[in-house]
C-alpha positions in Angstrom: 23.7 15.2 -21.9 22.5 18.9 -20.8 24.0 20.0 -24.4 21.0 18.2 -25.9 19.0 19.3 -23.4 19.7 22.9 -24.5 20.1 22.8 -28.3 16.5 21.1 -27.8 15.2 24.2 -25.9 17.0 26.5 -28.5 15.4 24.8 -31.4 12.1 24.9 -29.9 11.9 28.3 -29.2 13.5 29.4 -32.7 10.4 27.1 -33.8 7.6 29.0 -31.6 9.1 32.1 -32.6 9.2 31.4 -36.5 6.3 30.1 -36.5 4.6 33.2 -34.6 6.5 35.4 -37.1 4.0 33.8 -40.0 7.5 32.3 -41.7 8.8 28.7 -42.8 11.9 27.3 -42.2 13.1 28.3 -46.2 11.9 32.2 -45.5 13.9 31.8 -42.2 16.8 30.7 -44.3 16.8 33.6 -46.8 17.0 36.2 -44.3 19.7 34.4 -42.1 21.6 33.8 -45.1 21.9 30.0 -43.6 20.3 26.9 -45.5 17.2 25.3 -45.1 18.3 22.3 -43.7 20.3 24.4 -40.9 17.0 25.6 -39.8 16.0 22.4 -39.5 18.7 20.8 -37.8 18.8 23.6 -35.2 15.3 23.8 -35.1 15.3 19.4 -34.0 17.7 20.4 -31.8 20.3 17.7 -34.1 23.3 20.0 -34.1 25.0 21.4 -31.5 24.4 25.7 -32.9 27.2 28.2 -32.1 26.8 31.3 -30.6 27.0 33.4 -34.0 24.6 30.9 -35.4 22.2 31.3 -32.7 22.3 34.8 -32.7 22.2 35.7 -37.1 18.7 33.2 -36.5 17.0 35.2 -33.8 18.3 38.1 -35.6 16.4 37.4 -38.4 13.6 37.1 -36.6 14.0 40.4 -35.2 14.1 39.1 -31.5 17.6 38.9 -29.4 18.3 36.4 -27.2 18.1 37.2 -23.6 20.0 34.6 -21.0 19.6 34.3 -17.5 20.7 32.5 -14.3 18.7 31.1 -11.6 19.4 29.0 -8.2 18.7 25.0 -9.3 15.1 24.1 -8.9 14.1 27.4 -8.7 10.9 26.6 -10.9 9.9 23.3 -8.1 10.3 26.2 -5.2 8.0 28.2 -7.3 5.4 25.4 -7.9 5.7 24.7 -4.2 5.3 28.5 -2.9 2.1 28.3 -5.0 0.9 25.0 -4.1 1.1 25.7 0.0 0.7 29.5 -0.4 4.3 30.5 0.9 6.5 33.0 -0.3 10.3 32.1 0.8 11.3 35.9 0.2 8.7 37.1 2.9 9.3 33.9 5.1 13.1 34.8 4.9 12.0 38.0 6.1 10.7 37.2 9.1 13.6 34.7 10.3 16.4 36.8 10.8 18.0 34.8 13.9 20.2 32.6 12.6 20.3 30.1 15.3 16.7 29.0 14.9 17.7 25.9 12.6 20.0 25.4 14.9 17.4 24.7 17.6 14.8 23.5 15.7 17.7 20.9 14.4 18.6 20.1 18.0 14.9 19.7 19.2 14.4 17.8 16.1 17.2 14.9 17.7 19.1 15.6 14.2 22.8 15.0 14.7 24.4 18.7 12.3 27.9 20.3 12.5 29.0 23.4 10.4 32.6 22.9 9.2 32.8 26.8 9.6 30.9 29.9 9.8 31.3 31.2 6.9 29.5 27.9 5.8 25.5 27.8 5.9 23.6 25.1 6.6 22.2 22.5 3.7 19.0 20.5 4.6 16.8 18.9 1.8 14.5 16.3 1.3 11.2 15.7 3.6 12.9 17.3 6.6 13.7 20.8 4.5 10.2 20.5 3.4 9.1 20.5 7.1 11.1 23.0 8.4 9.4 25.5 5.4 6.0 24.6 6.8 5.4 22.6 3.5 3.2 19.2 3.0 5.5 16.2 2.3 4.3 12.7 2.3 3.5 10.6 5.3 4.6 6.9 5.4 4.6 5.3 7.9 5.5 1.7 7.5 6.0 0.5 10.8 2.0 -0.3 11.6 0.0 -3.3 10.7 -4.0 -3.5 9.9 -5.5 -4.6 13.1 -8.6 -5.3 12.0 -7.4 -8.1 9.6 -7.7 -11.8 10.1 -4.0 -13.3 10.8 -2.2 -15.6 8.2 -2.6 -18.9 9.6 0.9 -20.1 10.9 2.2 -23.4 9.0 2.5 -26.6 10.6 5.2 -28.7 12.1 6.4 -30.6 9.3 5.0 -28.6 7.0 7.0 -27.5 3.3 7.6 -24.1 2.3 4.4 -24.0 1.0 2.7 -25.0 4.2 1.4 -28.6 2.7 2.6 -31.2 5.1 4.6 -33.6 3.8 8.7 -34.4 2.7 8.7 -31.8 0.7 12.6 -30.6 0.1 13.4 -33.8 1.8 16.9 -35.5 0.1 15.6 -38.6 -1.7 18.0 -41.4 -1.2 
């Protein structure tokens, strides 16, 4: 429910920045000319505030809501810039041919088509992750320990617990 999600965020910040003003909620309430228990319920992030609402509360705060618009996930490519010591911006610099993913895709044995030019290319996951040079997790399930003993194997006649015997045989 990203409407929740946001009327959350709103209400916390309103909180921080009421609180950082020195005021309560009832102060707040005064100089928005709103009640006490509208603070609150925008504050909880309980009611869903409208735009003039939203902005006659940071108003009265003396502070103006500023909104911006980012690409999705922008804050994980961040983290991840910092983490490997990347930058995408210089690294998108420096690869101005655009048919290196083409090759790297073909050397890689992946199977890609591009419906049209005017279409780019959308890889994500582990193997986006590799092609940017960044650490991703290695699994490899396909290997056993060698150096551990081997289960014994059950014997003929043996139930599906290995004990000999009729067991799951039809009594009759």
């Amino acid at each position: 429910m990203p409407n929740a999600t946001l009327a959350r965020q709103l209400g916390s910040l309103l909180r921080l920045e009421r609180e950082g003003a020195g005021l309560t909620q009832a102060k707040l309430a005064v100089r928005a000319d709103v009640s006490q228990q509208c603070v609150s319920h925008f504050e909880r992030g309980t009611s869903a505030p409208t735009a003039t609402l939203v902005e006659r509360l940071f108003d009265a705060l003396g502070k103006q809501l500023r909104l911006e618009v980012e690409e999705r996930d922008a804050d994980l490519d961040a983290a991840i810039d910092a983490a490997t010591g990347t930058d995408d911006e210089t690294d998108d610099e420096n690869n101005d041919e655009p048919d290196v993913v083409e090759a790297l895709l073909h050397e890689l044995g992946v199977l890609w088509r591009r419906a049209s030019p005017e279409l780019e290319y959308l890889i994500d996951g582990e193997l986006a992750a590799a092609l940017q040079g960044r650490p991703t997790a290695l699994v490899d399930d396909r290997w056993r320990a060698t150096g551990a003993p081997a289960a014994p194997a059950p014997s003929a006649g043996a139930g599906p617990d290995g004990r000999s015997g009729d067991a799951g045989a039809a009594v009759g």
